[in-house]
N, C-alpha and C positions, 0 to 999 in steps of 0.2 A: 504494500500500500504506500502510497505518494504522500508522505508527510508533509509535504508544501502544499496539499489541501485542506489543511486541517484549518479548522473544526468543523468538524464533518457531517453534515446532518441526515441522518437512518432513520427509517421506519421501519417496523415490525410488522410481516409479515406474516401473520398469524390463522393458518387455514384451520377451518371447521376440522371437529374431530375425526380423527384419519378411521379408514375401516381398521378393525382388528381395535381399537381401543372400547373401552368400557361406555363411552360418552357418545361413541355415534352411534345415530339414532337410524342408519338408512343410507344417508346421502353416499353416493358414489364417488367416487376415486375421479374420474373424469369430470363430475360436476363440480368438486373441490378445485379440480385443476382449472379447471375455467375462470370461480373465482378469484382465484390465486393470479392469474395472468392477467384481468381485470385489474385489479388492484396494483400490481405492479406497474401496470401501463400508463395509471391515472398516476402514480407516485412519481413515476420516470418525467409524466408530463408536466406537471409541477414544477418539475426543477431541482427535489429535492437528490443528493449524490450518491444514494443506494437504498440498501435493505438488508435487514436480518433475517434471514427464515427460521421461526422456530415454530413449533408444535403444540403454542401455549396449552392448548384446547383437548389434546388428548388425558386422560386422568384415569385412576387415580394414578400417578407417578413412579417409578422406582427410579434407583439410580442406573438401571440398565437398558437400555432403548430394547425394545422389541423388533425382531427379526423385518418383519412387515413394515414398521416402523422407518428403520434404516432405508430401506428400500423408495417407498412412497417418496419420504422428504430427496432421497438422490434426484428422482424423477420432476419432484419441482425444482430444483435447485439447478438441475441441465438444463429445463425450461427456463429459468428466468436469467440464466446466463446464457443463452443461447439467442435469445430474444431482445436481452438488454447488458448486452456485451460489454459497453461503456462506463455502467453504472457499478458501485462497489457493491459486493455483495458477502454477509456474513453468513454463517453457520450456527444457530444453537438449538442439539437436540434435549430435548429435556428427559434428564438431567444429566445426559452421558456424554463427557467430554471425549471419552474415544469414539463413541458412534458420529459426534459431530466431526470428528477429523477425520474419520472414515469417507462423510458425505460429501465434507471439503475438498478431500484430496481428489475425488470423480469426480463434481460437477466444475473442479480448479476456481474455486472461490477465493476470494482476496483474506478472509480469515475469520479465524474461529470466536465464538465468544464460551466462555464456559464459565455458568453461572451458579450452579450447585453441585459438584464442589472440587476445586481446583488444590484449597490445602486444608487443613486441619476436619476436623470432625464437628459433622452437625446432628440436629434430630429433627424428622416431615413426619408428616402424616403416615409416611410403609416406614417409620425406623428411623435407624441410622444411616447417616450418609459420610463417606470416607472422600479426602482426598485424593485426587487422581491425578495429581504431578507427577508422580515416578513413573507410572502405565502410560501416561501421556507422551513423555519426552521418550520414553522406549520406544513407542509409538514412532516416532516422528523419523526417530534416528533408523527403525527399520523401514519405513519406507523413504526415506531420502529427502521429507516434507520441509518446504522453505514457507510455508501457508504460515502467517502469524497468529498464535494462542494468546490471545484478549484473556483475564479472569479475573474474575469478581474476587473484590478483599470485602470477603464480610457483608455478602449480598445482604441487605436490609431488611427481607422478607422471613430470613432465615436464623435459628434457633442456636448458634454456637456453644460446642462444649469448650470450657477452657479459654474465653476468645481473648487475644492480645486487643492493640489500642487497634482503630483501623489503619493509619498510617504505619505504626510498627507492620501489620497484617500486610500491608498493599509493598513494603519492603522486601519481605522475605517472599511473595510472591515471586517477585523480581528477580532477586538477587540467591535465593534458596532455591526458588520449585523451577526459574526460567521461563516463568511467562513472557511476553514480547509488550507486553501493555496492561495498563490497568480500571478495570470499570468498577465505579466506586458512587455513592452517593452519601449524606449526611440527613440526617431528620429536619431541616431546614434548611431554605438557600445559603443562609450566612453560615449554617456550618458545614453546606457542602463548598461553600468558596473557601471555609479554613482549611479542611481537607486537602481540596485539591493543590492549596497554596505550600501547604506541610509536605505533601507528598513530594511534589515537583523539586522542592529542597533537597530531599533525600535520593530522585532517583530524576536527575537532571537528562532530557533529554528521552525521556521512557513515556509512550502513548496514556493517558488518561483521561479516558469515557466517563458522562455521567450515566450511570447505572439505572437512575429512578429520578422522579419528582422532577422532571422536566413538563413548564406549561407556558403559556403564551405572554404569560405575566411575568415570568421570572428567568425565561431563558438565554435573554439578552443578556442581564447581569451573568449569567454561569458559563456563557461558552464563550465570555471572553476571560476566561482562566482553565474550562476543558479543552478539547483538543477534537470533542467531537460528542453526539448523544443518541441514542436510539429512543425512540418515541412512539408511546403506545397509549397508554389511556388516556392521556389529555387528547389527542386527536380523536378519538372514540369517544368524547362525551363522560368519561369517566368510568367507562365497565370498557374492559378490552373484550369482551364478546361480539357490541356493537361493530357495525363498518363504519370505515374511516369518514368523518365530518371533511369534507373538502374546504368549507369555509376556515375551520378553525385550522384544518394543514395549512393552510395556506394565510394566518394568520403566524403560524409557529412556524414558519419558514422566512417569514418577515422580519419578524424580530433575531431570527439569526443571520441573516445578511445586516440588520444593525451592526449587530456585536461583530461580524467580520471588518466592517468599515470603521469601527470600534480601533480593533484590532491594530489594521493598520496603520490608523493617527498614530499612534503610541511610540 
C-alpha cells in the first residue's frame, strides 16, 4: 500500500449472512454477490479509496473461519478486485487472521486487517480467543506473503484477559508479534487523538487506523492525526445491518478531504 495516500478513507463491506452460517435465512450466494458488487460500485463512485470485506453478518463467531466461509469471501474479494482494480482493498475474516491471509493472498489484496485476535488472550460469546501472531507470521513466511497485517491493539469491542495500557499493546504489536500497522481507537475522540498521538511517538513511521467511532462530526478532527479509517455504522445510520446512507457517505467523505487539506497546511 502507497503510504503517500494516507489517510485513507475505507468502507466496510459487509455482505448478508453467507450460506452455511447460523444467520442466513435463505438468500443465495449469487444474490449476496450482487449486492456486494452494488455497493462497491456506489462506494468506488463516490470517490471514496477502497474497502474492507469482512463477514460482519455471519454468527454466532468462533475464532476459526468455516471451510465454506473461506471460500465464499475469496469469491467476493476476486470480484471486487477484479472489477475495481484501482481501489485499495482489505481482508477481514471474522475472526480468523489466517483465513483472512488465506483470502488475501488469492484474491492479491492490498492487506489484511485482523481484529480478534492478533496478540494476547480475550473472552466472546464461543470462549476464549488466542492470539494468532506466531501462526500468522509462519503463515506468511510459508507462502512468501509481502500483503501487509493491519491489527487491532485492544479492539474496543473486546473483553481482554491481562490487558496492558493500549499504547504499551499497539507497541509490542509492532515490534513483538510484527504486524505492518496498527488499528486502534479510544472511548472518545480526544482520547482516540491521545492515543494515536502516544502511539506515533513510540513507533514513528508505523500505519495507524482508526479502528471505531468514526462519524461525520468528528472525523475531520481524527484523520488528521490517523493515517487512514474504515467506516461502518455511522454510514448505516447507526446499526451496521442497514445499507449504506449515500447522503451521510458522502457527508463522511467530506469532512475527510477537510482534514487532508488540513493536513497539508501544516
Amino acid at each position: 500500500m502507497d503510504h503517500s495516500q494516507f489517510p485513507l478513507a475505507l468502507v466496510m463491506i459487509q455482505p448478508d449472512a453467507l450460506p452455511g452460517s447460523y444467520l442466513n435465512n435463505g438468500k443465495t450466494f449469487e444474490e449476496i454477490k450482487q449486492d456486494v458488487y452494488k455497493e462497491a460500485k456506489m462506494i468506488t463512485d463516490m470517490g471514496f479509496d477502497g474497502f474492507i470485506l469482512q463477514n460482519m453478518h455471519d454468527g454466532p463467531i468462533s475464532q476459526r473461519a468455516r471451510q465454506e466461509t473461506i471460500a465464499y469471501m475469496t469469491i467476493l474479494g476476486n470480484m471486487i478486485k477484479t472489477n475495481f482494480p484501482d481501489k485499495i482493498l482489505g481482508i477481514l475474516v471474522n475472526w480468523d487472521g489466517l483465513a483472512s491471509l488465506a483470502v488475501a493472498e488469492a484474491v492479491h489484496a492490498d492487506f489484511v486487517r485482523v481484529e480478534h485476535l492478533y496478540t494476547g488472550v480475550s473472552v466472546c460469546d464461543t470462549g476464549f480467543m488466542y492470539g494468532q501472531c506466531a501462526e500468522i507470521c509462519e503463515f506468511k513466511k510459508r507462502l512468501g506473503s509481502k500483503i501487509p497485517v493491519y491489527a487491532d491493539a485492544q479492539e474496543v469491542n473486546s473483553t481482554y484477559v491481562a490487558p496492558k495500557s493500549k499504547v504499551d499493546c499497539a507497541r509490542d504489536v509492532v515490534r513483538s508479534a510484527f504486524a505492518d500497522g496498527v488499528f486502534m481507537s479510544g472511548s472518545s475522540t480526544e482520547d482516540s487523538i491521545r492515543l494515536v498521538q502516544q502511539v506515533k511517538e513510540k513507533l514513528p513511521g508505523v500505519p495507524v487506523f482508526l479502528g471505531g467511532g468514526a462519524t461525520g462530526d468528528n472525523i475531520c478532527d481524527l484523520m488528521q492525526y490517523y493515517d487512514g479509517v474504515s467506516v461502518a455504522t455511522w454510514i448505516k445510520n447507526g446499526n451496521m445491518r442497514n445499507p449504506i446512507d449515500p447522503k451521510r457517505a458522502e457527508i463522511f467523505l467530506s469532512e475527510i478531504n477537510k482534514a487532508r487539506e488540513l493536513r497539508k497546511a501544516k
